[in-house]
N, C-alpha and C positions, 0 to 999 in steps of 0.2 A: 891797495893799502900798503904802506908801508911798518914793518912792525921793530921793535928790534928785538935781537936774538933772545926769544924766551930761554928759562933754565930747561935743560932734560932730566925727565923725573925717571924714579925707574919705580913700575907699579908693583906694590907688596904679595902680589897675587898675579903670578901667571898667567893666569885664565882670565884676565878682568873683563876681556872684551864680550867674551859669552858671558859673563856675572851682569856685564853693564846692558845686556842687548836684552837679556832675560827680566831685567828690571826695569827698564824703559817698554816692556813688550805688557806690563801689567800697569800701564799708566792708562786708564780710559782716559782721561780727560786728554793726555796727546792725540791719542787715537782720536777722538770728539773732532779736537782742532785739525786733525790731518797733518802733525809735526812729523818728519820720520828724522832718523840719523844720518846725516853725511859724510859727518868722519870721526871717527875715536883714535887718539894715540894718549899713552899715557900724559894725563895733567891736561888733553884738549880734547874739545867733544863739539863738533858742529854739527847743529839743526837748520832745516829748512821748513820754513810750511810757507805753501800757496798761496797766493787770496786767495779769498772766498767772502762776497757780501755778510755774511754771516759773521763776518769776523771783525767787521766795521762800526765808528763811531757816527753820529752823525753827520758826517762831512766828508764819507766816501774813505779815511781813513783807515788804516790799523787798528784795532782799542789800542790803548795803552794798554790794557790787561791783561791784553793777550801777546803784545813787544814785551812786556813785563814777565809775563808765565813762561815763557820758548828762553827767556835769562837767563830767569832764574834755573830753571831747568837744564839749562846745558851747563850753567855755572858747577850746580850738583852734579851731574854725568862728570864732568873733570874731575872733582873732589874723590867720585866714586873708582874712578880708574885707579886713584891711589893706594886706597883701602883694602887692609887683609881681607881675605877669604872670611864669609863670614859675617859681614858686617854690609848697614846700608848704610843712606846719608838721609838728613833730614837740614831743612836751611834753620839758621839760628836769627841770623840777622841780614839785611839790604838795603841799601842805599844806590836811587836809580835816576840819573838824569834824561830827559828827554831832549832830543838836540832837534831835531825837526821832523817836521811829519812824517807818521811811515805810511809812505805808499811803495806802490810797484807790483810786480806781478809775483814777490815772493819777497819774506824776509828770510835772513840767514842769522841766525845765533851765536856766537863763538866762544863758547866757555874757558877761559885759562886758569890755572891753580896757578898762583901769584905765591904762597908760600903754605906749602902744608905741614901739616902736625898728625902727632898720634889722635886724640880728640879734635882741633877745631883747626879746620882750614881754608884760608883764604885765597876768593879767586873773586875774577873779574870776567863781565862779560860786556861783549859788543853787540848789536845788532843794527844791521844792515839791511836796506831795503836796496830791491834789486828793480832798476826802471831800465829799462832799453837796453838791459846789460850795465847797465852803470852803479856801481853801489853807492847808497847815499847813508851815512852814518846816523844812525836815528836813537839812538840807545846806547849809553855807558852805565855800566852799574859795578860798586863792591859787594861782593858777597862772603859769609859766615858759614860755613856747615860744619856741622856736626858727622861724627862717623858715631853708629850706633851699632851694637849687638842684633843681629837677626837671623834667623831660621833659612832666607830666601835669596840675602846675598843681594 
């Protein structure tokens, strides 16, 4: 994939990667689907999950809901790298096209913060299906999140 030169953000919070690891570690539903983290730097945050039958539409596919959930979700993990000390995310708004069917032996998610703010930041995510080694673009979406006040970070 060729990309072009994203901006460098610099995260409000020193520590984000333990804040973002700590909060993605209290997601049952990732855990459920088997998503883990493959990479955090500030404003990017790539997920991977496996197949698994279980995660399939009728036709041997990915759901959408679950191309749709590992997005939206790494979109947020971006959003979150930014954010003070202090604060979580929550999505506000998405808009997600579907480019072709996800198969393969694993999808990959790539979260980018496209332009952030003190409350509401925007990013984008990719997702990627992995067949024989080959990535097939299966997912573009915009995403909206919210930075909120929290206890947990």
């Amino acid at each position: 994939m060729t990309e072009r030169e994203m901006p460098r953000f610099e995260p409000r919070d020193p520590d984000y990667d333990r804040r973002l690891r700590a909060s993605f570690a209290r997601q049952g539903f990732m855990e459920t689907l088997g998503v883990e983290i493959a990479r955090i730097a500030p404003g990017e945050v790539d997920l991977v999950l496996p197949y698994k039958p279980g995660l399939t539409q009728q036709h041997g596919y990915f759901h959408a809901g679950t191309t749709t959930t590992i997005a939206d979700t790494a979109a947020g993990y971006a959003a979150l790298s930014l954010f003070p000390a202090g604060t979580g995310v929550l999505t506000s708004e998405f808009k997600v096209n579907l480019l072709n069917p996800a198969e393969g032996e694993r999808v990959v998610a790539e979260g980018r913060v496209v332009k952030p703010g003190r409350r509401l930041t925007i990013c984008r995510a990719d997702v990627y299906g992995e067949k024989a080694g080959r990535p097939v673009h299966i997912l573009t979406g915009l995403f909206t999140m919210v930075c909120i006040e929290t206890l947990e970070g």
